[in-house]
Structure formats: C-alpha cells, structure tokens
N, CA, C and O atoms as CSV, one atom per row, in Angstrom:
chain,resi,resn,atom,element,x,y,z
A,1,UNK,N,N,16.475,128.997,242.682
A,1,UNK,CA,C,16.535,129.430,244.065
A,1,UNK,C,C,16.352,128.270,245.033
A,1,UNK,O,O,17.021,128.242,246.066
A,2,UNK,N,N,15.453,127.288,244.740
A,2,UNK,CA,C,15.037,126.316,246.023
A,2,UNK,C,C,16.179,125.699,245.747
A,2,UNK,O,O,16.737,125.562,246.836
A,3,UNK,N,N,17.180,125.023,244.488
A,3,UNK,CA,C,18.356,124.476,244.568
A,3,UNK,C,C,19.451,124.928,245.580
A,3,UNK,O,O,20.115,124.000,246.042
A,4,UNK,N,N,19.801,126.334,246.061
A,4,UNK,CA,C,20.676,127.275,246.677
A,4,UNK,C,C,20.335,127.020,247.662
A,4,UNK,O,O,21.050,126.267,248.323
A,5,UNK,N,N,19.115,127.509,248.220
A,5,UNK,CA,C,18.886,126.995,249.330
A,5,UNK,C,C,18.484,125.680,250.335
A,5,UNK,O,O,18.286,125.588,251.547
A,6,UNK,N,N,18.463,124.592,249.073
A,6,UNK,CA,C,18.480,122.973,249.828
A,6,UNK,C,C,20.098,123.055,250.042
A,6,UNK,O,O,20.501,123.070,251.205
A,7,UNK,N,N,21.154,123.115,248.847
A,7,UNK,CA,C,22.407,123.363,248.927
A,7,UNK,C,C,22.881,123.545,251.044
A,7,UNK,O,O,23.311,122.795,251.921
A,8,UNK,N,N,22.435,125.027,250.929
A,8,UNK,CA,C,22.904,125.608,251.781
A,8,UNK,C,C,22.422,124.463,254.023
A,8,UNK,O,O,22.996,124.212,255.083
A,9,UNK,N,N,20.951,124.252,253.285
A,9,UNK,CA,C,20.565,123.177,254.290
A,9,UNK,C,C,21.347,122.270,254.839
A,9,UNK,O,O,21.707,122.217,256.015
A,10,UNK,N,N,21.711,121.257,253.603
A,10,UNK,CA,C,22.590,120.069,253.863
A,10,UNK,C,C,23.869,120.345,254.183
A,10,UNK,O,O,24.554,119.590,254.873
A,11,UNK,N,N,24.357,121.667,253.606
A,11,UNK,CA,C,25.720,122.168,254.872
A,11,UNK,C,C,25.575,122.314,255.951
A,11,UNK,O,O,26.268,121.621,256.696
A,12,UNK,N,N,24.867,123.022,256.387
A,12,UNK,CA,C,24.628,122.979,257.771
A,12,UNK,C,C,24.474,122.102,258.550
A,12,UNK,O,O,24.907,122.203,259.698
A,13,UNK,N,N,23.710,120.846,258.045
A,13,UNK,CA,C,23.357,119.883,259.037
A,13,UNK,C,C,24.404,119.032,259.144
A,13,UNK,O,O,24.278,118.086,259.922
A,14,UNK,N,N,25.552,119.177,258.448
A,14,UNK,CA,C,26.767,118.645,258.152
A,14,UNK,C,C,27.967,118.940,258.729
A,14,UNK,O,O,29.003,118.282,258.643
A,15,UNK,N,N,27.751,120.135,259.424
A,15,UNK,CA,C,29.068,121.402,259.895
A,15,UNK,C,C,29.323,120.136,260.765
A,15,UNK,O,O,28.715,119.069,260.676
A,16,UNK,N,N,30.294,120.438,261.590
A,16,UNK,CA,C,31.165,119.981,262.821
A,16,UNK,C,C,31.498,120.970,263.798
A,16,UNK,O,O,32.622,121.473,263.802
A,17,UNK,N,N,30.690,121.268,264.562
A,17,UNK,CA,C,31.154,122.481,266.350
A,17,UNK,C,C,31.812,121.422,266.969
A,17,UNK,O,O,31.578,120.224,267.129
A,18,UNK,N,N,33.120,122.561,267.417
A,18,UNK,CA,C,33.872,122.205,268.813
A,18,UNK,C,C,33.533,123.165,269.482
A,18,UNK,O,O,33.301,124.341,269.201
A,19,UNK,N,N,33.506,122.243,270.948
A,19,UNK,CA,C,34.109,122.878,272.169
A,19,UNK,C,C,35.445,122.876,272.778
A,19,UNK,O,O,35.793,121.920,273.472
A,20,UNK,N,N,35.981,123.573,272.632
A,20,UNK,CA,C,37.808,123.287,272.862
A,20,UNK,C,C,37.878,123.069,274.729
A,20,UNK,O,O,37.198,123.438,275.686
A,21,UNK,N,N,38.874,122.414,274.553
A,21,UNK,CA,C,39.412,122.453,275.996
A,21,UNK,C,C,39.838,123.848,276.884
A,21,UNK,O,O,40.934,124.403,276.799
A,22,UNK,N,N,38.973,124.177,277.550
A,22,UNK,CA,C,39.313,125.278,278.318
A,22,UNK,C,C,38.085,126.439,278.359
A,22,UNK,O,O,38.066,127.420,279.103
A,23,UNK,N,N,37.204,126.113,277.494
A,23,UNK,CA,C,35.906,126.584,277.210
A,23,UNK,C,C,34.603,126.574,278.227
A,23,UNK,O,O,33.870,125.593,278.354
A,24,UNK,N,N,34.477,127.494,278.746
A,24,UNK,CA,C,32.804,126.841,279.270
A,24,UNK,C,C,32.044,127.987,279.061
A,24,UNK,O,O,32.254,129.198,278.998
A,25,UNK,N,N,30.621,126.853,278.931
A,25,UNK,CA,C,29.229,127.382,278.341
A,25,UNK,C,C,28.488,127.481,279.317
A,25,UNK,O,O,28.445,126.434,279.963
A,26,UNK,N,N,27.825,128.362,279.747
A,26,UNK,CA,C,26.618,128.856,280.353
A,26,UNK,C,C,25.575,128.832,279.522
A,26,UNK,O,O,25.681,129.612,278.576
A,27,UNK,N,N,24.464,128.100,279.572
A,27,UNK,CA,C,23.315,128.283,278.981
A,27,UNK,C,C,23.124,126.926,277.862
A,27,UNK,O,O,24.196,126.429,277.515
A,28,UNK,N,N,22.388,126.558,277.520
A,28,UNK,CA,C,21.630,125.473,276.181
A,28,UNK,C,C,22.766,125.678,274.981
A,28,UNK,O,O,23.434,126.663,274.666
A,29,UNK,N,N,22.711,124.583,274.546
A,29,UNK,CA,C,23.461,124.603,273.275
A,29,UNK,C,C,22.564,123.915,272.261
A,29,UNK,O,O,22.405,122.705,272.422
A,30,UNK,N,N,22.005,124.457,271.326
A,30,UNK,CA,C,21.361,122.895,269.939
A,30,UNK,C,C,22.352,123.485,269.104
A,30,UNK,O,O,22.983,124.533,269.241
A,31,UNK,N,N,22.371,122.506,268.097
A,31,UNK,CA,C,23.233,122.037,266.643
A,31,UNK,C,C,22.190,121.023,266.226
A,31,UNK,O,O,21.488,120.131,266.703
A,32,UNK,N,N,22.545,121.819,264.727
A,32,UNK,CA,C,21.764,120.585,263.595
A,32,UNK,C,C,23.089,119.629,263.023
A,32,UNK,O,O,22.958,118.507,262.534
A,33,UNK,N,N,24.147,120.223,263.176
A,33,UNK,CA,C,25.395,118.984,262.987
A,33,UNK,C,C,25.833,118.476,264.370
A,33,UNK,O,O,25.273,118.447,265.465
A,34,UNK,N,N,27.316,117.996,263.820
A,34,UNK,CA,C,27.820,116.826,264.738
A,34,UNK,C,C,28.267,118.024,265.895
A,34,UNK,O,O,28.196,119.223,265.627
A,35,UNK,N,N,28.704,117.538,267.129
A,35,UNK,CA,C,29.318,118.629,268.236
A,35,UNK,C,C,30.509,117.632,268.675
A,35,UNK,O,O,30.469,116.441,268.985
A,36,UNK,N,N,31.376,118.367,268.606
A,36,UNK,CA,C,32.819,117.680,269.432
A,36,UNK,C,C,33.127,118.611,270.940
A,36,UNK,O,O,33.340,119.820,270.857
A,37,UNK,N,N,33.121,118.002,272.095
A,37,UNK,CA,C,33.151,118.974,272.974
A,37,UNK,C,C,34.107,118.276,273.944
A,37,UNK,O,O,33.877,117.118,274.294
A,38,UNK,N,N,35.364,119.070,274.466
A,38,UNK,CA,C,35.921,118.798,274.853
A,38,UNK,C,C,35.980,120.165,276.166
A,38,UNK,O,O,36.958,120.088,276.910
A,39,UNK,N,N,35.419,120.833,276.316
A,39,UNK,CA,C,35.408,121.896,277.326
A,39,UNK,C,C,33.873,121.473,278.269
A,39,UNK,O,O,33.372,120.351,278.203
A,40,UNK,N,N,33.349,122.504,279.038
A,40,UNK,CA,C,32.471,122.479,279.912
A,40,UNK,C,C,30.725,122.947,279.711
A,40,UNK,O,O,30.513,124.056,279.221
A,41,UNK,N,N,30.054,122.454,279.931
A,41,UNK,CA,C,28.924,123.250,279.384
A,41,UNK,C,C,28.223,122.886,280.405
A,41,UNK,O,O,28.469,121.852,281.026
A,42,UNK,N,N,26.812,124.078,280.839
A,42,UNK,CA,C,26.302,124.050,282.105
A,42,UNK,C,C,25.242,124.298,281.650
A,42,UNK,O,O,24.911,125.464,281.867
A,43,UNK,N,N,24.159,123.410,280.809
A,43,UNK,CA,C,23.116,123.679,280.385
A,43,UNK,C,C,22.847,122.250,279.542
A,43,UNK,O,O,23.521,121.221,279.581
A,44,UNK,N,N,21.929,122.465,278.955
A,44,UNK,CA,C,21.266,121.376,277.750
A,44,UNK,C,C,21.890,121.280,276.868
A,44,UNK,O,O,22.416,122.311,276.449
A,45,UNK,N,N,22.091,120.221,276.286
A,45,UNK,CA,C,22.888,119.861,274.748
A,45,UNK,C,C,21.895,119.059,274.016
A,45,UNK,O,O,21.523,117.927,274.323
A,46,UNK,N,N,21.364,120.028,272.645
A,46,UNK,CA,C,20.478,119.311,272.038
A,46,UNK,C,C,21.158,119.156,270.644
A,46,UNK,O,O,21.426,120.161,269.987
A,47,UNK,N,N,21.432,117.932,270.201
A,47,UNK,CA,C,22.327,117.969,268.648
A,47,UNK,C,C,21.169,117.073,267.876
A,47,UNK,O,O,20.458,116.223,268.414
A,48,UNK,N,N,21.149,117.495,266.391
A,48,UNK,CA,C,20.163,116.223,265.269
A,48,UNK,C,C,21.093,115.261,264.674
A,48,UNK,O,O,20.772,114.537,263.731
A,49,UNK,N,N,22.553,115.254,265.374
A,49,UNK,CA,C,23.301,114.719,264.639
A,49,UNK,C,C,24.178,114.045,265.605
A,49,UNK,O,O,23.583,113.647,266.607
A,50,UNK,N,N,25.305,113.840,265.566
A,50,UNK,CA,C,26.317,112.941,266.365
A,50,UNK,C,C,26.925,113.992,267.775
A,50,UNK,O,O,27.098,115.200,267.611
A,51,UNK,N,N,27.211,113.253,269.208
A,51,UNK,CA,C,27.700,114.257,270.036
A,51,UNK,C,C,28.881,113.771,270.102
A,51,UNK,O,O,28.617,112.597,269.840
A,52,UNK,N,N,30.372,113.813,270.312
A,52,UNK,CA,C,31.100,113.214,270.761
A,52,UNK,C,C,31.890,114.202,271.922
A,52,UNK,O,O,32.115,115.373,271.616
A,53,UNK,N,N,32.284,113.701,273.214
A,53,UNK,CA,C,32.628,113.913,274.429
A,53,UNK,C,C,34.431,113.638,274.617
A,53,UNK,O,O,34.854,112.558,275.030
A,54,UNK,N,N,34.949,114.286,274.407
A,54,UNK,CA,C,36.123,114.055,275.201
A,54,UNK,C,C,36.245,113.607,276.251
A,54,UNK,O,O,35.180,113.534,276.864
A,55,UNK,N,N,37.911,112.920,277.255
A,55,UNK,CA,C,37.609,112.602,278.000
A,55,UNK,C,C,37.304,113.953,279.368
A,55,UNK,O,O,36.730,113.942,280.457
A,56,UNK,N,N,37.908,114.800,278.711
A,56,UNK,CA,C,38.166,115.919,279.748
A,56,UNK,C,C,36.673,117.197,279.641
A,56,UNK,O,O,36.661,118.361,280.041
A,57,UNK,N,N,35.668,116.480,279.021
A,57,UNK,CA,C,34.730,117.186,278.946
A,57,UNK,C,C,33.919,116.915,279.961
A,57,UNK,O,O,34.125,115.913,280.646
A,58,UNK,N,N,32.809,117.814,280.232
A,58,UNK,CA,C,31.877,117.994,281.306
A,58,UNK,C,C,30.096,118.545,280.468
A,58,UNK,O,O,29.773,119.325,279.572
A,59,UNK,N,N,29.563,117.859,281.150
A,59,UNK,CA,C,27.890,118.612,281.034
A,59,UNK,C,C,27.461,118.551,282.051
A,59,UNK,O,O,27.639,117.597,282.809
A,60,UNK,N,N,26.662,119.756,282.355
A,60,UNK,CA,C,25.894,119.706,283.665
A,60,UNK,C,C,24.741,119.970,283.235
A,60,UNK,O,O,24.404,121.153,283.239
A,61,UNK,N,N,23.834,118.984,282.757
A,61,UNK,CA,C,22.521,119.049,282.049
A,61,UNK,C,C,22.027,118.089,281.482
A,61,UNK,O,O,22.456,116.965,281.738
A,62,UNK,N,N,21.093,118.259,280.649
A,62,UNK,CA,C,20.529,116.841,279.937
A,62,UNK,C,C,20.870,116.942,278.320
A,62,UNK,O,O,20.561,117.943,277.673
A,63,UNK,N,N,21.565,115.762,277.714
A,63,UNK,CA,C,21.840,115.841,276.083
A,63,UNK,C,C,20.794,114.864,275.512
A,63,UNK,O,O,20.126,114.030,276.124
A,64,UNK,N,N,20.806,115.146,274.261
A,64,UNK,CA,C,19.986,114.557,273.450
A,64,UNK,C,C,20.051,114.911,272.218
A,64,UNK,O,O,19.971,116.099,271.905
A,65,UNK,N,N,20.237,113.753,271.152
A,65,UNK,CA,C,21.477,113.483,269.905
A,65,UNK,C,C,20.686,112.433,269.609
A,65,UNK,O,O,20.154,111.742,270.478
A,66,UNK,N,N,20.508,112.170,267.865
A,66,UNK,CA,C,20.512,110.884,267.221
A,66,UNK,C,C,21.713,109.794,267.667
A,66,UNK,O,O,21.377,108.618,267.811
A,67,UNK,N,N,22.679,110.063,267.819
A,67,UNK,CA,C,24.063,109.407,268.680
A,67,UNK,C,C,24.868,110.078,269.005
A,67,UNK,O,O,24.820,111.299,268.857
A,68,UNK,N,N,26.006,109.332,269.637
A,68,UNK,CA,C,26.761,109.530,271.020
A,68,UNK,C,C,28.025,108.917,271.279
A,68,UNK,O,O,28.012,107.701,271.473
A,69,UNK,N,N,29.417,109.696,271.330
A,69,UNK,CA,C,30.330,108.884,271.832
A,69,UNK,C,C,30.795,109.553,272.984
A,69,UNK,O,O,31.571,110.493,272.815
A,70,UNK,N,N,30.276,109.064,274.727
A,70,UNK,CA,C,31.153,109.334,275.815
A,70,UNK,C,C,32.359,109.223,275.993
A,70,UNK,O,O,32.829,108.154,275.604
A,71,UNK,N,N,33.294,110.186,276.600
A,71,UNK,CA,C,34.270,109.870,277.526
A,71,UNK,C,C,34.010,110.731,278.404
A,71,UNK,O,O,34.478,110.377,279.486
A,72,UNK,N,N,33.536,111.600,278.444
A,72,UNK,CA,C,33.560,112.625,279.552
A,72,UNK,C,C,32.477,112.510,280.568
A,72,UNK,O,O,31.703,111.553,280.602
A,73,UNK,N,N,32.450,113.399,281.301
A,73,UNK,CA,C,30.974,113.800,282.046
A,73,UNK,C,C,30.142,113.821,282.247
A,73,UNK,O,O,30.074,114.673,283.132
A,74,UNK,N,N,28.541,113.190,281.948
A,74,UNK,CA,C,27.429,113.675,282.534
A,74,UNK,C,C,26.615,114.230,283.663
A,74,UNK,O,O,27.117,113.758,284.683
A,75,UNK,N,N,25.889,114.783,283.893
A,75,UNK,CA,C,25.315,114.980,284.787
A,75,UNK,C,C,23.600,115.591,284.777
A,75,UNK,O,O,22.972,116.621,285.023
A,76,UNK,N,N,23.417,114.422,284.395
A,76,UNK,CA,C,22.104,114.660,283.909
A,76,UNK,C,C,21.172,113.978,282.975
A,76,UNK,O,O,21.986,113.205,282.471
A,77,UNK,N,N,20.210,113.749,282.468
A,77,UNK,CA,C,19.518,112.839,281.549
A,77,UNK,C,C,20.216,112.668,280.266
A,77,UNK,O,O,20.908,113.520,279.709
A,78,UNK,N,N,19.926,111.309,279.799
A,78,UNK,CA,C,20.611,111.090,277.980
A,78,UNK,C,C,19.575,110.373,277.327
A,78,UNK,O,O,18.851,109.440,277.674
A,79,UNK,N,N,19.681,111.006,276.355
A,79,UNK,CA,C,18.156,110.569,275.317
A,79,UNK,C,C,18.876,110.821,273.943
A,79,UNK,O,O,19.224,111.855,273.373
A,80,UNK,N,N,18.989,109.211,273.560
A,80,UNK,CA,C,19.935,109.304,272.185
A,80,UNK,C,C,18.899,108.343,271.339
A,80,UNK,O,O,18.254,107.421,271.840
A,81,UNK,N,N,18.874,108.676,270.187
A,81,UNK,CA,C,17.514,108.004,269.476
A,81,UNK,C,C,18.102,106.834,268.518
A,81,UNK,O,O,17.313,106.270,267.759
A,82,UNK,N,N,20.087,106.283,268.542
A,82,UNK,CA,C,20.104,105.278,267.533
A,82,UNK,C,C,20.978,104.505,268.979
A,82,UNK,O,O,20.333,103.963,269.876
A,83,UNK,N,N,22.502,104.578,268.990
A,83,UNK,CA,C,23.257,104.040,269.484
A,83,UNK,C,C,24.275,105.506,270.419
A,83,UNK,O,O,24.720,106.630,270.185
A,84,UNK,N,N,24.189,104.454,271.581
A,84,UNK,CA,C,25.305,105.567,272.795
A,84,UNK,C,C,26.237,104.656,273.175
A,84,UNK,O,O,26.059,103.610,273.799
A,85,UNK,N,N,27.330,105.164,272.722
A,85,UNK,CA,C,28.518,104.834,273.097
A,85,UNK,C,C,28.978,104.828,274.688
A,85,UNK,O,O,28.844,105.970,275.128
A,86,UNK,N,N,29.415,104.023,275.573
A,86,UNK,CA,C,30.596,104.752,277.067
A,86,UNK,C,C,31.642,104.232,276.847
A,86,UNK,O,O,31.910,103.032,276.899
A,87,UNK,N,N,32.434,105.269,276.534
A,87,UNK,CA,C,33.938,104.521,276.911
A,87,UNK,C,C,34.577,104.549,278.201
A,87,UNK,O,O,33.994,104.712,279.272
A,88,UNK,N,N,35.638,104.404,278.054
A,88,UNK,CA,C,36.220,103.696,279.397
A,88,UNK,C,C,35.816,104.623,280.376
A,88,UNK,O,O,35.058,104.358,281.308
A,89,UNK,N,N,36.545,106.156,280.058
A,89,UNK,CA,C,36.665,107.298,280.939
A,89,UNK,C,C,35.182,107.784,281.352
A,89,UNK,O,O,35.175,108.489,282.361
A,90,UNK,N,N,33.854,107.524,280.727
A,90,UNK,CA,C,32.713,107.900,280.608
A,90,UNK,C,C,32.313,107.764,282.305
A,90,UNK,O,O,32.842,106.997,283.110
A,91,UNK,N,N,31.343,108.639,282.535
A,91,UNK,CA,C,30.706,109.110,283.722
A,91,UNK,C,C,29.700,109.248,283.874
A,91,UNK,O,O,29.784,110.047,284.807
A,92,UNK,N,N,28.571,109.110,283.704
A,92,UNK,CA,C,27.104,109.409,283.188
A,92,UNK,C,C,26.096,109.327,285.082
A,92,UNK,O,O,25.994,108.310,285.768
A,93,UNK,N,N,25.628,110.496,285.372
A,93,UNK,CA,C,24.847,110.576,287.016
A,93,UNK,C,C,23.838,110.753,286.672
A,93,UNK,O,O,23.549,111.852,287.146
A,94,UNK,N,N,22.389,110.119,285.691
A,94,UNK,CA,C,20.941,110.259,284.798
A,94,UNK,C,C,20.831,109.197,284.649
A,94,UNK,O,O,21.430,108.148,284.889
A,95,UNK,N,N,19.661,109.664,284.045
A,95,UNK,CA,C,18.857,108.260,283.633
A,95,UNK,C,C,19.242,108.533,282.126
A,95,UNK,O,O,19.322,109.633,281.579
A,96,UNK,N,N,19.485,107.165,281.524
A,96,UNK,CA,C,19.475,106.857,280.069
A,96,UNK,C,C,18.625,106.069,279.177
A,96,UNK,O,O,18.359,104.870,279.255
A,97,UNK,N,N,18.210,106.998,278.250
A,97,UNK,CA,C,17.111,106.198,277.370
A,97,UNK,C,C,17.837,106.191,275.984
A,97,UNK,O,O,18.252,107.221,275.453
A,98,UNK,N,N,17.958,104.898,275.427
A,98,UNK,CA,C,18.174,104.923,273.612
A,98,UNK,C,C,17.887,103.625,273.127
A,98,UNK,O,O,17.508,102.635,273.754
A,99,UNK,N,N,18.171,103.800,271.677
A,99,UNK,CA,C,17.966,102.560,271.159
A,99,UNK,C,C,19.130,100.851,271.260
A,99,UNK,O,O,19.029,99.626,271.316
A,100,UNK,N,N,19.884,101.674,271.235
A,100,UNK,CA,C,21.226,100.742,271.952
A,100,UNK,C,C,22.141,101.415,272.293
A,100,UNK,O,O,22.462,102.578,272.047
A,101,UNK,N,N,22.895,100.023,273.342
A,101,UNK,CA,C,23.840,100.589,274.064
A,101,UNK,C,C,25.423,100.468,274.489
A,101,UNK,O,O,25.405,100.618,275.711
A,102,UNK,N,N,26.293,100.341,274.224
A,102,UNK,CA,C,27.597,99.940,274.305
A,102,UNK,C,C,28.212,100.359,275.294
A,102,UNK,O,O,28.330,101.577,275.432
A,103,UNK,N,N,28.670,99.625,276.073
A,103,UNK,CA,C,29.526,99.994,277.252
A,103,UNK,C,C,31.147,99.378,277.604
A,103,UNK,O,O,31.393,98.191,277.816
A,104,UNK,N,N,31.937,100.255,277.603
A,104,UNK,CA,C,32.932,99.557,277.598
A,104,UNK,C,C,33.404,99.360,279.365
A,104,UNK,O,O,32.746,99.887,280.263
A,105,UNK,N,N,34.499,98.612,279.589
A,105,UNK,CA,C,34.407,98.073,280.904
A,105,UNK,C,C,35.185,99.391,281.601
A,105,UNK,O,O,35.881,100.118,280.892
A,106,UNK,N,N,35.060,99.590,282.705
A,106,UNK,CA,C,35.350,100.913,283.123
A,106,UNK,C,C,34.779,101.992,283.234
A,106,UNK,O,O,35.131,102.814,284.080
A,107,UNK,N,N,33.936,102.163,282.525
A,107,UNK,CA,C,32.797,103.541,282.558
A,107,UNK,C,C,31.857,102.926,283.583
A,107,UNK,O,O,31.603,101.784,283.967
A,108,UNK,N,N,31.482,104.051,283.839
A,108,UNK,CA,C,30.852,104.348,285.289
A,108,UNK,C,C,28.756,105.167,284.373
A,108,UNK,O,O,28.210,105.953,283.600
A,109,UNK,N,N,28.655,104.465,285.020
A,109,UNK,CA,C,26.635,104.788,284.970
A,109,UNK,C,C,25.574,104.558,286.306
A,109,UNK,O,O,25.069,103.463,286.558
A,110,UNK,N,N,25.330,105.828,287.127
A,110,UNK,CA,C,24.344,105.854,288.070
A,110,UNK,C,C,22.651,106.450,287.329
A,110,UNK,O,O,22.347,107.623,287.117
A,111,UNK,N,N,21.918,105.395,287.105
A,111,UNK,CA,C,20.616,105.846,286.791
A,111,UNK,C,C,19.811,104.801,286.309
A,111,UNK,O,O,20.195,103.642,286.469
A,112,UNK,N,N,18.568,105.085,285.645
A,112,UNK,CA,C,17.776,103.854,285.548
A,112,UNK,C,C,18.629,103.862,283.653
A,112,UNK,O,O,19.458,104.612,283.138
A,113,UNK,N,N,17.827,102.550,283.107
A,113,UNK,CA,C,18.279,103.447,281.355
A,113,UNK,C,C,17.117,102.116,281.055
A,113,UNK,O,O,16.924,100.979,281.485
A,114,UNK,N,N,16.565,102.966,280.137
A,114,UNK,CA,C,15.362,102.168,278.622
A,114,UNK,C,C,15.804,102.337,277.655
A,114,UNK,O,O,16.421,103.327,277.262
A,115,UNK,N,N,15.566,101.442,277.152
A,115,UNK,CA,C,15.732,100.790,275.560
A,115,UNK,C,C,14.481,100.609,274.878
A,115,UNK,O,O,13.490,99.931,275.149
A,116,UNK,N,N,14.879,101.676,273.561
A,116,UNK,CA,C,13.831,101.569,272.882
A,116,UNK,C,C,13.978,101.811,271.614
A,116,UNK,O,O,14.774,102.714,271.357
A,117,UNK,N,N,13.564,101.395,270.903
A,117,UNK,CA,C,13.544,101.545,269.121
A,117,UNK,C,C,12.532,102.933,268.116
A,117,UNK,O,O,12.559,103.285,266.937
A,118,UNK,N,N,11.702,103.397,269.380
A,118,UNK,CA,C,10.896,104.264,269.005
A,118,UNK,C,C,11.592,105.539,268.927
A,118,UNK,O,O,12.635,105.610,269.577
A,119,UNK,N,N,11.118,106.867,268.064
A,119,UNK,CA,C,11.771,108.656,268.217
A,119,UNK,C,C,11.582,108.321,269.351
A,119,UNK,O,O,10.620,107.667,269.752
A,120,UNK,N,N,12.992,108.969,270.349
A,120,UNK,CA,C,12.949,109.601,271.487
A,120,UNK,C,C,13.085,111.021,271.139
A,120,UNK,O,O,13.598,111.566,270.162
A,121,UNK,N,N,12.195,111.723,272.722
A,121,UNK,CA,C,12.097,113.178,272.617
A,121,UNK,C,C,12.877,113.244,274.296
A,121,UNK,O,O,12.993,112.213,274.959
A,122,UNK,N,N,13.158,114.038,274.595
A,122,UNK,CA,C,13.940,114.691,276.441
A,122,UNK,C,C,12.769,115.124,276.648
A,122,UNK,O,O,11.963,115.644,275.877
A,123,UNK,N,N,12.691,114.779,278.203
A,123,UNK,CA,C,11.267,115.260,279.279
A,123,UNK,C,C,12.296,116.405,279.313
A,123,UNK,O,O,13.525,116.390,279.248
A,124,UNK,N,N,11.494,117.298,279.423
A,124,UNK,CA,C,11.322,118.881,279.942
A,124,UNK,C,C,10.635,119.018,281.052
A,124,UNK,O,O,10.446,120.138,281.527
C-alpha cells in the first residue's frame, strides 16, 4: 500500500496545468506541479514547481514558485525560491525576491527585488 500511494504522490507533483488562452480565473490558484498559463488570473498563484507565463498572459496578484519563466503580466509580488526568468515581453508592477535572476533586454520591472539563497515564503 505505501508503494501505491508514494507512486501516486510523485504523479502529481509532476502533472503539468494549463491555463489556455481565453481563460480567466477568479480566485487563488496552488499546484504541486508545473503551471503553463497563458489566460488571466485575478488572484494568487502558488506553484511547488515551475510557473511558466505566456506572452499573452496576465496575473493580478502575487506568485510564488520554486521557478519561473515570464512573458506575460504581473501585477503584484514574486517570490521564486531558485531562478526567475524575464523575457523580452515580461511586465512585472511588485517587488521581486529570489535566488537569481535573468533578465532579458526589453522586459520591463517596476519594484524593489532581493536576492537571496535562503527558502523564500510570500508575505501575506
């Protein structure tokens, strides 16, 4: 039995959620896997795993992910605990805290941002 159900664990934390284009969320989202979001969400995004952002995506809230690949939207705090990606199209209006940071030329960032090597947790 504990075999079946570690089994069943490590799927999960493994899945892959989309948000499709044309989608919007009202309310918090967590995932223990990766999230691909390419639609709208108007709440918190909490993932244990990878976020990646389309360019045509939107958040109106605060995310927070072991990592991160922008193109889309922020609007609101980012608290990524390895490496955050911005690409070109990226938008980010928060403050950003992670362990590193990559920015490509063209993305746009209004906020303070720390660097740190320690677990990050999101102020509430």
């Amino acid at each position: 039995m504990l075999n079946k159900s570690t089994k069943n664990d490590s799927a999960q934390s493994t899945a892959l959620n989309m948000i499709g284009l044309g989608t919007l969320i009202k309310g918090d989202l967590t995932s223990d896997g990766d999230l691909r979001i390419d639609g709208k969400i108007e709440g918190n995004v909490i993932s244990k795993s990878k976020i990646a952002m389309g360019a045509s995506a939107e958040i109106r809230g605060n995310v927070n992910a072991r990592s991160a690949d922008i193109s889309g939207k922020i609007d609101g705090d980012v608290v990524i605990n390895e490496t955050l990606f911005l690409r070109s199209s990226a938008k980010i209006t928060g403050n950003i805290t992670t362990a590193k940071l990559v920015i490509e030329s063209g993305a746009e960032f209004n906020g303070t941002c720390i660097m740190s090597n320690k677990p990050l947790k999101a102020n509430d």
